[in-house]
C-alpha positions as CSV (number, residue, x, y, z in Angstrom):
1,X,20.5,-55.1,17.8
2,X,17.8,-52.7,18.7
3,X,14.0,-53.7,18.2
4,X,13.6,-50.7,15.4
5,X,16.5,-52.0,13.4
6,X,15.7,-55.9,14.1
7,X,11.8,-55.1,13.0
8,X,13.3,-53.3,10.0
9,X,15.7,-55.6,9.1
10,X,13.2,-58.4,9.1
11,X,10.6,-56.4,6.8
12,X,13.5,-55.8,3.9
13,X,14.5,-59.0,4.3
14,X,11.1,-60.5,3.6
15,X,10.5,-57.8,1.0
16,X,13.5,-58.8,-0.9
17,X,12.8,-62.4,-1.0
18,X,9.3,-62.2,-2.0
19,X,8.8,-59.1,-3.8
20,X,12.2,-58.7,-5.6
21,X,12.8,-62.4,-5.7
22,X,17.1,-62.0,-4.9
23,X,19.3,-65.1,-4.3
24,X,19.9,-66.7,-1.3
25,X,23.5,-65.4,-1.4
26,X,22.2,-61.8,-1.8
27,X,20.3,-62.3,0.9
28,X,22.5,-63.7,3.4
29,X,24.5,-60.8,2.5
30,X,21.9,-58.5,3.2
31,X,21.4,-59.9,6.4
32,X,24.5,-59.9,8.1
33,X,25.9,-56.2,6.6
34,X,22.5,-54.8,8.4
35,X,22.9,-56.6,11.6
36,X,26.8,-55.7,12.0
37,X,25.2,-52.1,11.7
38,X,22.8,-52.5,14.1
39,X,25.0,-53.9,16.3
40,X,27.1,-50.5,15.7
41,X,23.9,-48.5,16.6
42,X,23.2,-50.2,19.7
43,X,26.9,-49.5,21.3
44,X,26.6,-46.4,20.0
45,X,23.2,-45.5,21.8
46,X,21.3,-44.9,18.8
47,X,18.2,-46.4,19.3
48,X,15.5,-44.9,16.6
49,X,16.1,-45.5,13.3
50,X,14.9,-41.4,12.9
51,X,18.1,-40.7,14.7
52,X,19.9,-42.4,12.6
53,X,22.6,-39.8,10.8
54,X,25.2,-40.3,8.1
55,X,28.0,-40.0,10.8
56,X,27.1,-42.5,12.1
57,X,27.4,-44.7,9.1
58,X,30.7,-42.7,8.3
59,X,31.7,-43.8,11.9
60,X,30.4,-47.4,11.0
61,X,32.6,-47.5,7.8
62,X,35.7,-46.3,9.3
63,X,35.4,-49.3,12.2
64,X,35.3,-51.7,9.5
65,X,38.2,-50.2,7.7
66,X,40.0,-50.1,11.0
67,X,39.1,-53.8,11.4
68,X,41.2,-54.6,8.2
69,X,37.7,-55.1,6.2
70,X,38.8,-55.1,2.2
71,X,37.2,-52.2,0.3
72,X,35.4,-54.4,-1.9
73,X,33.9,-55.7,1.4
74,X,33.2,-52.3,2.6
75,X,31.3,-51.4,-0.2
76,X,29.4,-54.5,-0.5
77,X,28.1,-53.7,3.3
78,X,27.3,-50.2,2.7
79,X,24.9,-51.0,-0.3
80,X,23.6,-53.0,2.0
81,X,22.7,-50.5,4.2
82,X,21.3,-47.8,1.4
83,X,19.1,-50.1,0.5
84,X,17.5,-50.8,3.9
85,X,17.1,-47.0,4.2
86,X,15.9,-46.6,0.9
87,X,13.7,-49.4,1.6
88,X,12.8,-47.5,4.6
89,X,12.4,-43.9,3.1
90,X,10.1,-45.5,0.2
91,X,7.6,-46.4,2.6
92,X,7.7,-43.4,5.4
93,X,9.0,-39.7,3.7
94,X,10.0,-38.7,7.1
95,X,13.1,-41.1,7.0
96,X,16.1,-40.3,5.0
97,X,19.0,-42.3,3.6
98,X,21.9,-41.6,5.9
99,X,24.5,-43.7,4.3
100,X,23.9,-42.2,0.4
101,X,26.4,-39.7,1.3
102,X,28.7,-42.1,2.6
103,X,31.8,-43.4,0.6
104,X,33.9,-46.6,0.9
105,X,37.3,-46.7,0.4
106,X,38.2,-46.7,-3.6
107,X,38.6,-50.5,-4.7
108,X,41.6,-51.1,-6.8
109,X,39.5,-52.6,-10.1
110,X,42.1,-54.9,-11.5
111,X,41.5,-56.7,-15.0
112,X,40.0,-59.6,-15.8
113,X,42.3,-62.2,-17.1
114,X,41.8,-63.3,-20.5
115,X,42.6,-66.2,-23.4
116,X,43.8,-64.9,-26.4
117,X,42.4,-66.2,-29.5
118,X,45.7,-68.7,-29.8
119,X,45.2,-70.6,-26.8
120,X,41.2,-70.8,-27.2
121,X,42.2,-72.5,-30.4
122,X,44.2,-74.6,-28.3
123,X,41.7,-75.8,-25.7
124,X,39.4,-77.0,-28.4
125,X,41.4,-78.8,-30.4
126,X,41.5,-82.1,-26.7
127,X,39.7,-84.7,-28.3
128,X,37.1,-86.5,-25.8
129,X,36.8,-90.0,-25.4
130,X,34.1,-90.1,-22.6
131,X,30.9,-88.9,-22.4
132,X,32.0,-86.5,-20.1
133,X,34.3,-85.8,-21.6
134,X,31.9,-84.3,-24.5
135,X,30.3,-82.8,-21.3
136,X,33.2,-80.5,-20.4
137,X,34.4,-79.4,-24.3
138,X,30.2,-78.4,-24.4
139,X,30.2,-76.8,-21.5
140,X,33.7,-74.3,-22.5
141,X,32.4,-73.8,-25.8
142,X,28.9,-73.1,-24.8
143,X,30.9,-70.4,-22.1
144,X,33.1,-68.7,-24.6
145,X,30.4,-68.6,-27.5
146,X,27.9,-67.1,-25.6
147,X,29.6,-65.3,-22.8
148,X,27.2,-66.8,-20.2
149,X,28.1,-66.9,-16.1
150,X,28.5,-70.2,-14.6
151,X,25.2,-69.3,-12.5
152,X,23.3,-69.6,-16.0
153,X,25.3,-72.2,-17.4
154,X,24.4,-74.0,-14.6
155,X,20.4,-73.8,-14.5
156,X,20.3,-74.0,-18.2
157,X,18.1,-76.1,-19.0
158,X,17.5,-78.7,-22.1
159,X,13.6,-76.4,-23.2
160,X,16.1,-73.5,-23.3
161,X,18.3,-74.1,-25.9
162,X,16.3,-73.3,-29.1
163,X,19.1,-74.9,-31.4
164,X,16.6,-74.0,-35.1
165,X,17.5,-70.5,-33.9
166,X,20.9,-71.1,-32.4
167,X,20.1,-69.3,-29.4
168,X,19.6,-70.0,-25.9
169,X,17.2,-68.4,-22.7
170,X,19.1,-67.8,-19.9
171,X,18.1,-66.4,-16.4
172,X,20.7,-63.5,-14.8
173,X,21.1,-61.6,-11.9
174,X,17.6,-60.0,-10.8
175,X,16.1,-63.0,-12.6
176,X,16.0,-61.4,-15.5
177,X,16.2,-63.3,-18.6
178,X,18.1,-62.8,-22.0
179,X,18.3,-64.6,-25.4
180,X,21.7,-64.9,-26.5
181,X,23.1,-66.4,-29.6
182,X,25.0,-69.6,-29.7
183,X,27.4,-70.5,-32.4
184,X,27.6,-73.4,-34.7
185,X,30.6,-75.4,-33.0
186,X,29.3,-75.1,-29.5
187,X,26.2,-76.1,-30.9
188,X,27.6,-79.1,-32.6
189,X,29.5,-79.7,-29.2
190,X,26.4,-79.5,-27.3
191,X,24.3,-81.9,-29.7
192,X,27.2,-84.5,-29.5
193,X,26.3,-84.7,-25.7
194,X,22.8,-84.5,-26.2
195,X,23.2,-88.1,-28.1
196,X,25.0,-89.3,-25.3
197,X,22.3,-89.0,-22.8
198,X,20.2,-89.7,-20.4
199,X,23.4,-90.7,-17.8
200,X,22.1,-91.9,-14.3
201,X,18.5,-92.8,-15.5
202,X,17.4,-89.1,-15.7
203,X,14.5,-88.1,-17.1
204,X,14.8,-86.1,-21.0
205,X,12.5,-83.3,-21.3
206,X,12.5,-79.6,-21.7
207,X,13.0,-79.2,-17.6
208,X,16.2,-81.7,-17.2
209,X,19.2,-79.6,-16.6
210,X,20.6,-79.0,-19.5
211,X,24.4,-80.4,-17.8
212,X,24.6,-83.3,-15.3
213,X,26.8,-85.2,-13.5
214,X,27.6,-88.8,-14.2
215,X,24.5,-89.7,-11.8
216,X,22.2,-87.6,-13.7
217,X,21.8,-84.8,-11.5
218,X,22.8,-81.4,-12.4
219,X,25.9,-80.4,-12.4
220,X,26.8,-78.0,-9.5
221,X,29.4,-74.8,-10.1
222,X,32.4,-76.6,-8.3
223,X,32.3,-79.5,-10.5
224,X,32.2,-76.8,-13.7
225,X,35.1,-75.6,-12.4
226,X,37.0,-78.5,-11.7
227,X,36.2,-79.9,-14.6
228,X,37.4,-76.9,-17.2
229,X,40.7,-76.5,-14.9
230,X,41.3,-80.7,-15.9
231,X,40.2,-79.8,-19.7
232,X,43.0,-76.9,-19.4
233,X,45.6,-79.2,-18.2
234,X,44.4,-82.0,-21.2
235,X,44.8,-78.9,-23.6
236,X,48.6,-78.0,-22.4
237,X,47.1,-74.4,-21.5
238,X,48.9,-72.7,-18.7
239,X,47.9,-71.5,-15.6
240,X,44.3,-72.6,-14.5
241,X,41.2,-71.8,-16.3
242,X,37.9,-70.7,-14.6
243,X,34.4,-69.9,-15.9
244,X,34.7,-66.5,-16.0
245,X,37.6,-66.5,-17.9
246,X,36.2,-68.1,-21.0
247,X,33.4,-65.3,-20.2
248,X,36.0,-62.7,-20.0
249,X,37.2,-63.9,-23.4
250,X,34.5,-63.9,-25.2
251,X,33.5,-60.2,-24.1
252,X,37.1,-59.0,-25.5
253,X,37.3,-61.0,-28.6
254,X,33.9,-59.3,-29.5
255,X,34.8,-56.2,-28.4
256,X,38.3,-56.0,-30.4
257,X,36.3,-57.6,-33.7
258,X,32.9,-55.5,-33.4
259,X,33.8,-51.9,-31.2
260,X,30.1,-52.4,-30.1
261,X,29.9,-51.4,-26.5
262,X,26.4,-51.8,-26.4
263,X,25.8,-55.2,-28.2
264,X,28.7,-57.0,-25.4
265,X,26.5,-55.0,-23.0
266,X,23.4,-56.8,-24.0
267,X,25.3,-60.2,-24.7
268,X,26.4,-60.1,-21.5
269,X,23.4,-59.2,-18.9
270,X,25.0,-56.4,-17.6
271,X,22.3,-53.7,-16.2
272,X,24.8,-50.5,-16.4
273,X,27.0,-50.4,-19.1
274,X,29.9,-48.9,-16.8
275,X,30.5,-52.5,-15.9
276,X,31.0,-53.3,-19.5
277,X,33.1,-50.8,-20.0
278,X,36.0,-52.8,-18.2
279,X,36.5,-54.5,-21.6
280,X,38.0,-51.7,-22.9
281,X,40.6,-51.4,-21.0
282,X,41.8,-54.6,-22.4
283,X,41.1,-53.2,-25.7
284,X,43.2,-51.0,-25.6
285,X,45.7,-52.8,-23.8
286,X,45.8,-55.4,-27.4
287,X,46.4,-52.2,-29.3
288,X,49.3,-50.9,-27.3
289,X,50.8,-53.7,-27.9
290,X,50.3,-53.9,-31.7
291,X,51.3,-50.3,-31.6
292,X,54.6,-50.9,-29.5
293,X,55.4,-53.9,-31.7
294,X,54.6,-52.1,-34.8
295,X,55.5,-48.4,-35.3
296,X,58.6,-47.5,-35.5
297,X,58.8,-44.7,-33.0
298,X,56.6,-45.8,-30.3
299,X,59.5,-46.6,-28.3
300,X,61.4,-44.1,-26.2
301,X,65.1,-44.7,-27.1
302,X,67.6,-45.2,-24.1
303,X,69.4,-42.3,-23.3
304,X,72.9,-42.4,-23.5
């Protein structure tokens, strides 16, 4: 890696971690995509970041495409690099953003896989005997009432839930934080293990994680997921059932009952509503199938 680009690299890194606060995750992510593209610069012989042109990144994007790299991956490492440079460009004019002409290879965007109403019926209909057992049916119905990722559900914590105004504080991606509603049987759920606590000698206050484990710690995302695919397999559901799909769910149920774009939007955290738009593809997937079941010329007829 060349000293420009090590020195650079180092700056955005600290500026994203203090200034804009991202994940660890993020910035791990950050951290490797540049240095993969420094090391590119360097065996190119491109030692000021000035010199720095957008085919160069073009050249850096079709090595990692050669390499086998998924497009998803791809696109997550150029990102990266735009926002060095814009980083960069923000703070001297005379430095452009070479890779913001720059395209990744198209990512097939497949959909997300859903419940339909039947089978959340199903899931919530296991009756718990254990205390964590009242654990897991609050934690799905908290999920699929509120449409909340498992990164929130997991920090939630007890001062959050306002249950007078059936609601609960969450904090998303950019830390940015959103009230969402919560409805009156995942509140009753999530009262019911309320009553059970503390478990493990924790302490109860408005800080304690609002979900622990059975030592009183907070629950971490694997055990989430472990723990809804064993509620599935209690509830007869088939196939295995993850976080997001209960989140999935509940962003297409409110989408088929409401038509409000902009309300799942807000429900769901999501900074550009493009990424919300996803839902109606599956939409209109449930009415094609209500219109291919139902009218009576909406299928071809063989031909003879």
């Amino acid at each position: 890696m060349t000293d420009a680009l090590a020195t650079a690299r180092e700056q955005f890194l600290d500026y994203q971690r203090d200034v804009r606060q991202v994940s660890r995750h993020t910035l791990d992510g950050y951290g490797r995509d540049i240095k993969r593209f420094a090391g590119f610069c360097q065996k190119a012989g491109n030692t000021q970041i000035s010199a720095i042109a957008e085919a160069d990144v073009r050249g850096w994007v079709a090595q990692l495409h050669r390499q086998g790299l998924s497009p998803t991956s791809i696109q997550r490492s150029l990102s990266s690099v735009r926002a060095l440079f814009r980083y960069l460009s923000e703070r001297d004019p005379q430095i452009g953003n070479p890779a913001l002409g720059v395209q990744a290879p198209k990512i097939r965007r497949s959909l997300p896989k859903t419940l339909d109403p039947d089978s959340v019926g199903m899931l919530f209909q296991w009756q718990p005997e254990t205390a964590l057992d009242y654990r897991d049916i609050a934690i799905a119905e908290l999920l699929y009432s509120s449409g909340l990722r498992l990164s929130e559900l997991v920090a939630a914590n007890i001062g959050d839930l306002a249950i007078g105004e059936s609601a609960i504080t969450v904090t998303g991606k950019g830390r940015k934080t959103r009230n969402v509603p919560v409805g009156g049987p995942a509140l009753a759920a999530i009262e019911k293990w309320l009553s059970l606590r503390p478990l493990g000698g924790e302490s109860l206050g408005v800080s304690a994680p609002l979900f622990i484990s059975n030592r009183g710690q907070r629950i971490s995302p694997r055990s989430v997921q472990l723990r809804l695919q064993r509620l599935a397999k209690y509830s007869t559901l088939p196939g295995k059932l993850h976080p997001h799909m209960l989140r999935h769910s509940f962003a297409s149920h409110m989408l088929e009952s409401s038509g409000d774009l902009r309300a799942v939007q807000e429900f769901l955290g999501h900074s550009d509503i493009s990424t919300t738009q996803i839902y109606t593809h599956l939409d209109f997937q449930h009415l094609a199938k209500v219109y291919d079941s139902s009218h009576p010329r909406a299928r071809r007829k063989n031909k003879p």
